[in-house]
N, C-alpha and C positions, 0 to 999 in steps of 0.2 A: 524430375518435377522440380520447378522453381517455387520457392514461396517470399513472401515480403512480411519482412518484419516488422510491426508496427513501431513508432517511433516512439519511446519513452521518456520524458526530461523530469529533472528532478529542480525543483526552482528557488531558487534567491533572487532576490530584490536587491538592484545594485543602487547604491545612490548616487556615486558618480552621473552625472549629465541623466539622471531619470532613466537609465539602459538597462536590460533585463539581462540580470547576468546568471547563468544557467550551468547548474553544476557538470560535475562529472555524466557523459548520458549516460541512460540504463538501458538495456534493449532487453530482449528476449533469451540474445545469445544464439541466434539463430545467423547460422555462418554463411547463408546461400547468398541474401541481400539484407541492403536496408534503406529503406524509403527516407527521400531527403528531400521532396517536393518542399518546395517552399510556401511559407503562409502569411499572408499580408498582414501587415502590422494595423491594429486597430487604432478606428480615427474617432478623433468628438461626432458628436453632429446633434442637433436640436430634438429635443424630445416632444413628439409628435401632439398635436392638441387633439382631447377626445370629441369624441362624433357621434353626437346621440344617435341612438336607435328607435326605427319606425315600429309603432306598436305590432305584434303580429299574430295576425286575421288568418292565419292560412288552416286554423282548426275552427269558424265561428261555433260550431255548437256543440263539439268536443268537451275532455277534458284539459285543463291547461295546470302547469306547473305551477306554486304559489313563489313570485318574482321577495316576497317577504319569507316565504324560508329560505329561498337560498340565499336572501341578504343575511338573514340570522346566524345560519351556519357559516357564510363565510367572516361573518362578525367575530362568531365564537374562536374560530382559527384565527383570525388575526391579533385577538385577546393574548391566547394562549402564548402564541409568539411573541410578541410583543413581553409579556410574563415573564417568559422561558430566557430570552436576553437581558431583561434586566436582573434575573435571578444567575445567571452564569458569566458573563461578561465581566464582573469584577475579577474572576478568576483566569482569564486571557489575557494573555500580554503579546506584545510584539517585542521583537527581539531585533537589536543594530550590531553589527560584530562590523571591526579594524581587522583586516588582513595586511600582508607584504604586499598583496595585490591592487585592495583598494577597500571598498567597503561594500558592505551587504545588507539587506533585512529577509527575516524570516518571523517566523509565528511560534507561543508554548501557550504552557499551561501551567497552574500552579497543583504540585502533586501532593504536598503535607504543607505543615507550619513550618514545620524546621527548615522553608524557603527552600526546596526541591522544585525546580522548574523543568517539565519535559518539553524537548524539542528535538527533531531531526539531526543526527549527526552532521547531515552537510549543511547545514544552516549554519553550523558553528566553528567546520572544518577549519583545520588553522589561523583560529581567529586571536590576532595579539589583544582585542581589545571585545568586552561585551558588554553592553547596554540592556538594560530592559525595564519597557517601559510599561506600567501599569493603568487601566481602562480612568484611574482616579488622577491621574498626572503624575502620579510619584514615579521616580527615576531611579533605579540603580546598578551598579555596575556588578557580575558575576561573574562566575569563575566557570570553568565544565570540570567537575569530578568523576564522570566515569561518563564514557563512551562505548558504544561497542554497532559498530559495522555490518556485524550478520542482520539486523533488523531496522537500522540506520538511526539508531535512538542514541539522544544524549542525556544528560542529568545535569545541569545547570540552578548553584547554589549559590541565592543572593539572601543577604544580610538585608532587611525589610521589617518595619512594624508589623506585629502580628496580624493587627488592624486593614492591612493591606493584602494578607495570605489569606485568597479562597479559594480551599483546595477545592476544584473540581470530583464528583463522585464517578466510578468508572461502572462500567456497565458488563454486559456479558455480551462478547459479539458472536458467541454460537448461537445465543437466541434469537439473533437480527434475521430476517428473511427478505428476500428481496420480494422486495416492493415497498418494505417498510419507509415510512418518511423519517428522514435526519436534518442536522442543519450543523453548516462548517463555519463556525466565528475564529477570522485570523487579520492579516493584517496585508491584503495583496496589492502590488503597486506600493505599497510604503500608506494606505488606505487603513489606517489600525479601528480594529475596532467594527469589521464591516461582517456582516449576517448572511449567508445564503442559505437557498434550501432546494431539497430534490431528495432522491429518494434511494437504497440500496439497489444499485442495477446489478450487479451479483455478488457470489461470496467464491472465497477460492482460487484465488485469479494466482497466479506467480511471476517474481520478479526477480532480476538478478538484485542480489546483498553487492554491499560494496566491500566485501572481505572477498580476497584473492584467491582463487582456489590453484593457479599456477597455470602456466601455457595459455596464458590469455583471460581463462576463463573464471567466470567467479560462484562462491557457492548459492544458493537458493533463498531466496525469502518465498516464503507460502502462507496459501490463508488467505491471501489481499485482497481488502474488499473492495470493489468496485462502487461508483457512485458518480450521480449526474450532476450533484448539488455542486455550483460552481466555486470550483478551486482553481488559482493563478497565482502566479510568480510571486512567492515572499506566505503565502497560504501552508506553507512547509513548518509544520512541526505543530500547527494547529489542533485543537479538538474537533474530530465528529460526534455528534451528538446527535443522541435519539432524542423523542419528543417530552421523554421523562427528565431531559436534565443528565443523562447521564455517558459520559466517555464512552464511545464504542470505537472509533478508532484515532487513530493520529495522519493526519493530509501529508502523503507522500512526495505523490508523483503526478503527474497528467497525462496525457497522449496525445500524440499531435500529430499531425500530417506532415511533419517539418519542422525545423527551424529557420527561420528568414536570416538575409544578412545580415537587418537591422538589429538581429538578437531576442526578440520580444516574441514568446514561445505562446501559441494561441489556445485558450479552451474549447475544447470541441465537446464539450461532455462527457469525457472520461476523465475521472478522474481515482487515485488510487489511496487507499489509506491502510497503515501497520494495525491489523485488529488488537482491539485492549484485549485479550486474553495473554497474546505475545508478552504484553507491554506488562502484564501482573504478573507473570511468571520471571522477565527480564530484570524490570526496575528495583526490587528489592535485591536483588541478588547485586546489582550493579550499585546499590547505595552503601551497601555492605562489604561486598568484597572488591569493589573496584571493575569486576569482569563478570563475563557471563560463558560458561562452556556450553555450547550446541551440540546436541548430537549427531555420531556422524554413521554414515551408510557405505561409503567409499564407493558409491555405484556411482554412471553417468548414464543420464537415460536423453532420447532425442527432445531439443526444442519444440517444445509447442505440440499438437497431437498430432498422431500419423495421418496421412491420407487412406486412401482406398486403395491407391496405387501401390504404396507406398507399405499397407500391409499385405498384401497380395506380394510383393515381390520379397520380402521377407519372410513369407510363407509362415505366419503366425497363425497359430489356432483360434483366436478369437477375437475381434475387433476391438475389446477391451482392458486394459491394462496396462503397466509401467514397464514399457521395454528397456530392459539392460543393455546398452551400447557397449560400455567400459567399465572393467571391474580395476579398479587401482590396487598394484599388488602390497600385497602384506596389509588390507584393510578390513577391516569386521566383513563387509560383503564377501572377498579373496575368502579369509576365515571359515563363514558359514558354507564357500561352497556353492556360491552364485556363480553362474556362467556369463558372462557376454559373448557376442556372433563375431565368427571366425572365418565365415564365408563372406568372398567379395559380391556386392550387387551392384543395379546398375543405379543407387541410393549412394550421391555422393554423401560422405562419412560415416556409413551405415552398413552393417555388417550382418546378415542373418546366422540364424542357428540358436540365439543370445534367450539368455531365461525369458520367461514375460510375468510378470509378479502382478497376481489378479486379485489380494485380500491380505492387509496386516495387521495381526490378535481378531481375525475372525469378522473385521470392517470390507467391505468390499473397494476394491483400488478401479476404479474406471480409467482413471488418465492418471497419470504421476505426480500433478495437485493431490490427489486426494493420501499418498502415499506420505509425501513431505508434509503437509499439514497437521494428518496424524500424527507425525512421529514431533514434528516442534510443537506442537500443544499439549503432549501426553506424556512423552519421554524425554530421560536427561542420561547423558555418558555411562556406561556401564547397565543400563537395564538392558533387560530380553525383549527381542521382538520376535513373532512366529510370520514368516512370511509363507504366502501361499504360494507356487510357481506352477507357471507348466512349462514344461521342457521338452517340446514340440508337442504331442498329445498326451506327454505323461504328466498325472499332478504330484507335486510335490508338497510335503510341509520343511519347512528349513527354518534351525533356531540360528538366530542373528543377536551378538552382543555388542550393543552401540558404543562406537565410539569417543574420541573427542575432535571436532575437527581442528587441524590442523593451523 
C-alpha cells in the first residue's frame, strides 16, 4: 500500500526581491512518497464592494431572528478583539536576521524584562546579523543564547528599555480543546504587526524536530497543535493566543499541497504551533543552562497510523497502539526488553512480530502521538516509565528508564 505524505514547510520571509524563502522541509518521514504538486503563487486583486440584502419574507408570520442581537454580539466580539490586540501587540515583535546567504524575517515574543525573546530556531538559524523590531518602532539588535532543535525554539536576548518589554503571559495548552478560538499576531510577508483568527482544529498532531536522529531520520516533536487561524511565511516563531491574552502555543509550520517554483509556500488552513507547555518546561532550562536534554525511548515506530491493510498483514492484536519497528541497540527500550518485528512482510519497511505498546503509567496510547507526548510533557532523562505491551496476545507490563537522546 502506497501512502502520500503531506507536505510540511517551515517559513521565513526573505527580503531579497520580496521571495518566500523557506527553510529546511519538515515532512512526516514517511519513506513511500511525497507530494510536490505545485501551488500558485497568490495575486492582488480588488476587494469586492458589498451588496445589500433583500429583506426576507420567506417566514411572514413566523418567528424571526433579532438582526440587533446579532449586530450586538458580533459588536461585542469585535470589541473584545480589537481589546485583546491592543492589550498584547506591544509584546510581539518581528524579527530581521543577515545570513551568508542573504536575509530573512520571522516573528517572537517578549518572554521576561531581562529582554528574553522567543522565536523559532529556524527563523534565526545561522544568522550573522539580528534585528528586532518592536510594535512601538524601537529597534534593536540581539543576539541567540541558547537554541535547541528538538522543539525548534530559540532564546533571543536584546538590550531594550524596560518600557519597551511586555512579557507576554503563557497559557496552559492541555487545557485548549478543539474548537476553541485563538488568534496568531506575527509578522507574515514582512506585514509586522498583522492579527488573525480561527480556531484549535486539533491537538496532538506530530512533527519531525530538526535534531538528527542518524540515517536520514530525525527525532520527534509531539503535542502540535493544529490550527486554521491563518499563519504564512515569516508568521514563524509567533504567539498563539487564546481569547484570555494568554500564550498557548508558538506558529511553527504550515502544510501545503507543494511548493511552487516561484518559492511562495500557500496557506491552505493548516497550520502548526510548539504548545506552551513544551516551551515552559524548555525555556527556563535553556536560559539557565544553555540546553535542554529530551528524553529518550530508543524505539522507531511507523510514520503516521497504520492502515487496515496494513494491520492485518502484521497480524497485530488490536487496531490500537504504538507499533515497535526498531529497537536501537544498547538503548533504554533494548534495556527494558522491548521487541521489534523480525518477520518479513509484504509492508515495505515493516517487519511483524514487533511489541505493540497500548498505555504508558497507566494513560492509554491509541497512535504513537499519544505515547511521545506523554512522555515530552511529563518526563525528563533518567525517570521510570511503565509501558503496557502486548506481545502478539500476551499483555505485558515493562519498566523502561529514559534516557537522553543522543
Amino acid at each position: 500500500m502506497k501512502r502520500v505524505a503531506p507536505f510540511i514547510v517551515i517559513f521565513t520571509f526573505a527580503l531579497a526581491s520580496l521571495a518566500c524563502s523557506i527553510g529546511p522541509s519538515i515532512s512526516f518521514g514517511n519513506p513511500f512518497s511525497t507530494d510536490t504538486q505545485a501551488v500558485a503563487t497568490p495575486t492582488m486583486a480588488p476587494v469586492p464592494t458589498t451588496v445589500a440584502q433583500a429583506p426576507d419574507t420567506s417566514n411572514p408570520g413566523g418567528t424571526s431572528s433579532s438582526p440587533s442581537a446579532a449586530s450586538s454580539g458580533s459588536a461585542a466580539m469585535d470589541t473584545n478583539l480589537a481589546d485583546l490586540y491592543q492589550r498584547i501587540s506591544p509584546g510581539v515583535v518581528s524579527i530581521s536576521i543577515l545570513t551568508n546567504q542573504g536575509g530573512a524575517q520571522g516573528s517572537g515574543f517578549v518572554y521576561d524584562k531581562q529582554g528574553h525573546i522567543i522565536t523559532n530556531y529556524h527563523v534565526v538559524e545561522g544568522a550573522t546579523e539580528i534585528e528586532v523590531d518592536f510594535a512601538s518602532g524601537f529597534k534593536v539588535f540581539g543576539e541567540v543564547v541558547a537554541s535547541d532543535l528538538d522543539s525548534d525554539l530559540a532564546v533571543v536576548q536584546v538590550k531594550a528599555p524596560e518600557s519597551e518589554l511586555t512579557p507576554l503571559t503563557l497559557g496552559d495548552s492541555s487545557a485548549m480543546k478543539v474548537g476553541q478560538s485563538v488568534i496568531a499576531i506575527g509578522n507574515p510577508f514582512g506585514l509586522s504587526g498583522t492579527m488573525t483568527y480561527g480556531i484549535i482544529s486539533a491537538k496532538g498532531r506530530l512533527l519531525d524536530s530538526l535534531h538528527a536522529a542518524g540515517s536520514g531520520a530525525y527525532f520527534s516533536s509531539g503535542d502540535i497543535i493544529q490550527t486554521d487561524a491563518a499563519i504564512n511565511p515569516g508568521n514563524s516563531g509567533g504567539p498563539l493566543l487564546n481569547l484570555n491574552g494568554e500564550v498557548i502555543g508558538i506558529n511553527r509550520a504550515i502544510q501545503t499541497s507543494g511548493v511552487p517554483t516561484s518559492g511562495t509556500a500557500a496557506n491552505i488552513g493548516i497550520g502548526y504551533a510548539v504548545p506552551i507547555n513544551i516551551v515552559k518546561r524548555v525555556v527556563p532550562v535553556l536560559i539557565k543552562d544553555g540546553k535542554y536534554d529530551y528524553p529518550y525511548l530508543g524505539l522507531s515506530f511507523p510514520p503516521g497510523d497504520l492502515s487496515l491493510d496494513e494491520i492485518n498483514t502484521l497480524k497485530l492484536p488490536q487496531q490500537t497502539g504504538a507499533y515497535v519497528v526498531d529497537v536501537t541497540a544498547g538503548g533504554p527500550g533494548d534495556q527494558a526488553g522491548i521487541q521489534a518485528g523480525k518477520t518479513t512482510t509484504s509492508v515495505q519497511g515493516m517487519l511483524s512480530g514487533g511489541d505493540l505498546i497500548i498505555a504508558v503509567d497507566g494513560h492509554p496510547v491509541l497512535v504513537f502521538n499519544d505515547l511521545i507526548g506523554y512522555v515530552l510533557n511529563n518526563k525528563s532523562p533518567g525517570d521510570k516509565i511503565s509501558l503496557t505491551i502486548l506481545r502478539g496476545n500476551q499483555k505485558k507490563e515493562v519498566s523502561l528508564t529514559l534516557g537522553k537522546r543522543p
